[in-house]
C-alpha positions in Angstrom: -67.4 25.1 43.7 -65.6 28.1 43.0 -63.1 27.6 45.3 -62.3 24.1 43.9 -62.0 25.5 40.8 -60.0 28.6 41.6 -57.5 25.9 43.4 -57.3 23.6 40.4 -56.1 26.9 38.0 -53.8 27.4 40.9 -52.2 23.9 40.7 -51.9 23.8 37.1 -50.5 26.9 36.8 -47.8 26.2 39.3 -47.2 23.2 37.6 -46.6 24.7 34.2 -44.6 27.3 35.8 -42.2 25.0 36.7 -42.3 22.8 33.6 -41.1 26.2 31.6 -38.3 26.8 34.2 -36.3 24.1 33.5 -32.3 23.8 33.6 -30.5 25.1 30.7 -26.8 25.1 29.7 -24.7 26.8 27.4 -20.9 25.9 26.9 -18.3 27.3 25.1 -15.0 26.4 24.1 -11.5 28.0 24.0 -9.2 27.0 21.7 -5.9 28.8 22.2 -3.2 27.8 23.4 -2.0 28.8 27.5 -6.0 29.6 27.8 -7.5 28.2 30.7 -10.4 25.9 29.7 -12.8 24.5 31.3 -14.1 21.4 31.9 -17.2 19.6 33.1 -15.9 16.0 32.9 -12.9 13.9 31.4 -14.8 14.2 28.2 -15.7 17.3 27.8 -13.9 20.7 26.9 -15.4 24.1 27.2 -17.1 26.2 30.0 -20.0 24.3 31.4 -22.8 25.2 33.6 -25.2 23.9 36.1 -27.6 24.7 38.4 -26.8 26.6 41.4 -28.4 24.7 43.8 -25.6 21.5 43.1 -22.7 21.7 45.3 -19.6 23.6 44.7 -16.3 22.1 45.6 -12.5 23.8 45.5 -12.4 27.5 45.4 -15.2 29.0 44.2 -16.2 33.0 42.6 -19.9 33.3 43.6 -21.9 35.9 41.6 -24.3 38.0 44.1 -25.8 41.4 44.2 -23.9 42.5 41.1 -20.3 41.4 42.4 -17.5 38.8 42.4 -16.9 39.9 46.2 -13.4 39.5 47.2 -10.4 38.1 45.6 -9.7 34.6 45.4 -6.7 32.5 45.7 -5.8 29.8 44.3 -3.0 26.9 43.0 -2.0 27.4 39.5 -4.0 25.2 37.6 -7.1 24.8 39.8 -10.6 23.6 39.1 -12.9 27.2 40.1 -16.1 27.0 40.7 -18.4 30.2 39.4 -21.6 30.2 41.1 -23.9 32.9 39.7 -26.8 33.7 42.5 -28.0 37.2 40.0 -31.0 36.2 38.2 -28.7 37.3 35.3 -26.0 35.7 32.8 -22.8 36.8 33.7 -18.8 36.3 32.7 -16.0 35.6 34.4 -13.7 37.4 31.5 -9.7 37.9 32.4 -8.4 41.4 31.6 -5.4 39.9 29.7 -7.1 38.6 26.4 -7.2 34.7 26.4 -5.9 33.7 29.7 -9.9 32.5 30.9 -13.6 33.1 30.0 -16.5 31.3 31.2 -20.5 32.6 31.3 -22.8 31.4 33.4 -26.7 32.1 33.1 -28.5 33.4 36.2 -28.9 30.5 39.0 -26.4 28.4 37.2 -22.7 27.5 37.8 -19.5 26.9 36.3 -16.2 26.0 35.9 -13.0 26.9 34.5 -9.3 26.3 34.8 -6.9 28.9 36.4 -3.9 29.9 34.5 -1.0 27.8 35.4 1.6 30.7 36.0 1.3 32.4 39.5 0.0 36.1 39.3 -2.4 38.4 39.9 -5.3 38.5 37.4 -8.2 41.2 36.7 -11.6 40.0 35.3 -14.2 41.5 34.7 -18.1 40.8 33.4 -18.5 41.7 29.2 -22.4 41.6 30.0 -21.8 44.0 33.5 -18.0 45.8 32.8 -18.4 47.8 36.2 -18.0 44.1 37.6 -14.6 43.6 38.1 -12.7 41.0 40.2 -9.3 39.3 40.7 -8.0 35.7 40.9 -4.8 35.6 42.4 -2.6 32.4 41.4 0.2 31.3 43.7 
């Protein structure tokens, strides 16, 4: 009997576990002008997120261990792809102040728009500032 029981706690436990871990999102928008934005659909503006476990298309940053890893390149004007594997929010926040910004919660991913002038650009994480990367636009 105990066993039955101890396996039911079990089962509703895991259940309500995953019932509190559900997706979240948080989006933001950038308003300036010759700032990237980014965008989840056609009607939508602002930095989006989803879960990691979708797939990414087109060039994508991914988030591990801490780090952006290596640079990217990419066309001016691309659709990137930030997929955060950390198990904490992090940015993807350009050096030069209002070229691109998006955050992305732990486990999620999401998108932004590269600048459309070719270059070399440093970002960083506001949450993490030892993070640092760079997007390189040709």
């Amino acid at each position: 009997m105990k066993k039955i029981l101890l396996l039911c706690a079990t089962v509703c436990l895991a259940a309500a576990f995953t019932a509190c871990g559900s997706e979240s999102s948080y989006t933001t928008s950038e308003g300036d002008s010759g700032t990237a934005t980014a965008t989840a659909s056609p009607e939508a503006t602002g930095e989006t997120t989803t879960s990691a476990s979708d797939e990414a298309a087109g060039p994508t940053i991914t988030v591990a261990d801490m780090s952006f890893g290596e640079p990217i390149t990419v066309a001016p004007g691309a659709q990137i792809t930030v997929k955060n594997d950390d198990s904490v929010e992090h940015s993807v926040t350009s050096q030069a102040a209002g070229q691109f910004e998006l955050h992305v919660d732990g486990g999620e991913q999401g998108s932004f728009t590269a600048p459309t002038e070719p270059g070399e650009y440093a970002f960083y994480c506001v949450y993490h500032p030892s993070m640092k990367g760079t997007l390189i636009v040709k």
